[in-house]
C-alpha positions as CSV (number, residue, x, y, z in Angstrom):
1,X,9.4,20.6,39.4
2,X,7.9,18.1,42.1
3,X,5.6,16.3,39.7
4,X,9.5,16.0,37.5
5,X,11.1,14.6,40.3
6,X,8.0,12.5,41.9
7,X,5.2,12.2,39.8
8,X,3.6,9.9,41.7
9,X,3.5,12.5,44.9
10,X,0.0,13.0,46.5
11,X,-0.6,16.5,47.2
12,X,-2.6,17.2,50.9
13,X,-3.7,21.0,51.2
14,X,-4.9,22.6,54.8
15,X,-6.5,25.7,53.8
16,X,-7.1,28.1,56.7
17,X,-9.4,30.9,57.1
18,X,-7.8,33.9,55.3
19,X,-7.8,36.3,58.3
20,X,-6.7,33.5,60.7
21,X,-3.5,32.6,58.1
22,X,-2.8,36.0,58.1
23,X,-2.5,36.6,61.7
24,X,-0.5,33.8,62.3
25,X,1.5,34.6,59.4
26,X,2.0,37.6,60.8
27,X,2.7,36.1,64.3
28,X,5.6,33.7,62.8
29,X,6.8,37.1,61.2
30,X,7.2,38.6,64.4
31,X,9.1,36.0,65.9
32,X,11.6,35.5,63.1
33,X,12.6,39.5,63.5
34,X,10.0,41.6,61.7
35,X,10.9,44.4,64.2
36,X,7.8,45.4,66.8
37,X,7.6,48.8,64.7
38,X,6.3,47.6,61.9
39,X,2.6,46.7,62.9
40,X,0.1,44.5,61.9
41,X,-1.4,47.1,59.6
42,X,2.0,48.5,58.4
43,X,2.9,45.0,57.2
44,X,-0.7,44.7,55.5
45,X,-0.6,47.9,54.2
46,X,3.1,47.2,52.7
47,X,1.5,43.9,50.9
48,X,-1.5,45.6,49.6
49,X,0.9,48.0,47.7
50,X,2.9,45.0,45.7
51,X,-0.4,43.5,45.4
52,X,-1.7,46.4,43.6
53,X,1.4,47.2,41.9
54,X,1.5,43.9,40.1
55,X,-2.2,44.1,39.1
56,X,-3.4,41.1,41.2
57,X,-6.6,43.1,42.6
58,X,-7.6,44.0,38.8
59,X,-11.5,42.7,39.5
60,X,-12.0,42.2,35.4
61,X,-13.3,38.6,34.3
62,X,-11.0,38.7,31.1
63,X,-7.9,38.8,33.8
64,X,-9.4,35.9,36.5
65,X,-7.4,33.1,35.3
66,X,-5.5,34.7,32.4
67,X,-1.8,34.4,31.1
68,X,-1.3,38.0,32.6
69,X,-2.7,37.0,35.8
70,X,-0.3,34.4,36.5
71,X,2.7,36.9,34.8
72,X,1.8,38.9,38.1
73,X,1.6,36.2,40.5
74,X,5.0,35.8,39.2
75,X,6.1,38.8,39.5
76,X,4.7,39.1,42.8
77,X,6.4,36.4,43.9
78,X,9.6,37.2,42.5
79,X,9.5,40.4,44.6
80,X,9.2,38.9,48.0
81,X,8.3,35.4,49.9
82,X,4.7,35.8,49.7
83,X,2.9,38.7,52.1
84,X,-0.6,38.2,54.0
85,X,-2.4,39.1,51.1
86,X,-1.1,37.7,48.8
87,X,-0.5,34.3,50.3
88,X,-4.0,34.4,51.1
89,X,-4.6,34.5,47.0
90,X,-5.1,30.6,47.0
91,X,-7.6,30.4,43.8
92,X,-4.6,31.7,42.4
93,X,-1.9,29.2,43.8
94,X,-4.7,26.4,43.3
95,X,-5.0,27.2,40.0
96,X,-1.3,26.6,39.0
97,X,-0.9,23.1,40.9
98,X,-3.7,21.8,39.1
99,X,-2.3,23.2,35.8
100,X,0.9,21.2,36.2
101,X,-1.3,18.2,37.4
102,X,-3.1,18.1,34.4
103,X,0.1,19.0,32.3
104,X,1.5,15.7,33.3
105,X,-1.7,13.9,32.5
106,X,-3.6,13.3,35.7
107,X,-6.8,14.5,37.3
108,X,-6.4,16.7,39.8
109,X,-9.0,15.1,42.2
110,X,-6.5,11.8,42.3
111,X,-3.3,14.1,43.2
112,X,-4.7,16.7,45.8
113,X,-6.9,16.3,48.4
114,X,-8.1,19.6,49.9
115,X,-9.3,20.0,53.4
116,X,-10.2,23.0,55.2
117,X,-8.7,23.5,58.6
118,X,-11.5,24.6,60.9
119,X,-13.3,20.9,59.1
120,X,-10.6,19.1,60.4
121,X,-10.2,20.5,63.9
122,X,-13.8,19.8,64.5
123,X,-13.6,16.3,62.8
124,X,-10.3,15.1,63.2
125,X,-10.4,11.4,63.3
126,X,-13.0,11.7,60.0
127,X,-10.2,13.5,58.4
128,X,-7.3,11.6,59.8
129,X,-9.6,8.3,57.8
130,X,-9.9,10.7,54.8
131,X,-6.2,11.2,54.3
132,X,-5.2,7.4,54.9
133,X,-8.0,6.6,52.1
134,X,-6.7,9.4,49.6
135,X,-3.0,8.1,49.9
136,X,-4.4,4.6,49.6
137,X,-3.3,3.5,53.1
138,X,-5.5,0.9,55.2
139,X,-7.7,3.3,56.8
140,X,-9.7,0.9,58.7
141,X,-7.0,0.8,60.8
142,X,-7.8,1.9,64.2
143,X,-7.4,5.5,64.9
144,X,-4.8,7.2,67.2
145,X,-6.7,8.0,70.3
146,X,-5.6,11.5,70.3
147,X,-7.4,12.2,67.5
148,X,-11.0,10.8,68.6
């Protein structure tokens, strides 16, 4: 639907550490009323079950990538917001962006720029140059000082 609306968007993706994005995921949880009961593992646990149940662990090479891989991403998603496994699936998420890039005739190395989070806290000012180059900015433009 984005690439409808704006086709000409630019697409820039922080991935974090899996265990890291789940913690805080879980964190943010917490503090928008998952009630203190239901624990770190309880929640994981809970995930792992509609994770399971809608065949997104099925380890087969004929299913990575598949038609019935994405009709239980789907359906995964359909049944809640995303959990910390699941949202932690990004080949998966990946997979579909650059799908609908390449749908609407452009390479997905022009649209998205990926950068991993721990890169860019060591590096931020390298990043910070990256990301004005990828969105065709003037990146020889001085950097902020609080990212150097």
């Amino acid at each position: 639907r984005i690439f409808c609306v704006a086709p000409w968007v630019k697409l820039i993706i922080i991935l974090q550490n899996p265990m890291e994005r789940l913690i805080h995921h879980y964190m943010a949880a917490r503090r928008q009323g998952l009630p203190k009961s239901f624990s770190l593992q309880k929640w994981i646990q809970k995930d792992l079950h509609l994770v399971q149940h809608y065949g997104l662990l099925n380890m087969t090479r004929e299913f990575h990538g598949s038609p019935e891989e994405d009709v239980a991403w789907y359906e995964y998603t359909q049944a809640t917001t995303g959990g910390p496994i699941g949202r932690s699936m990004y080949e998966i998420q990946l997979r579909q962006w650059f799908q609908a890039i390449l749908a609407i005739g452009k390479k997905p190395a022009d649209t998205v720029l990926l950068i991993r989070a721990s890169d860019f806290r060591r590096q931020p000012a390298g990043y910070y140059r990256r990301i004005l180059q990828f969105l065709g900015v003037n990146h020889t433009a001085d950097v902020p000082t609080n990212l150097e």
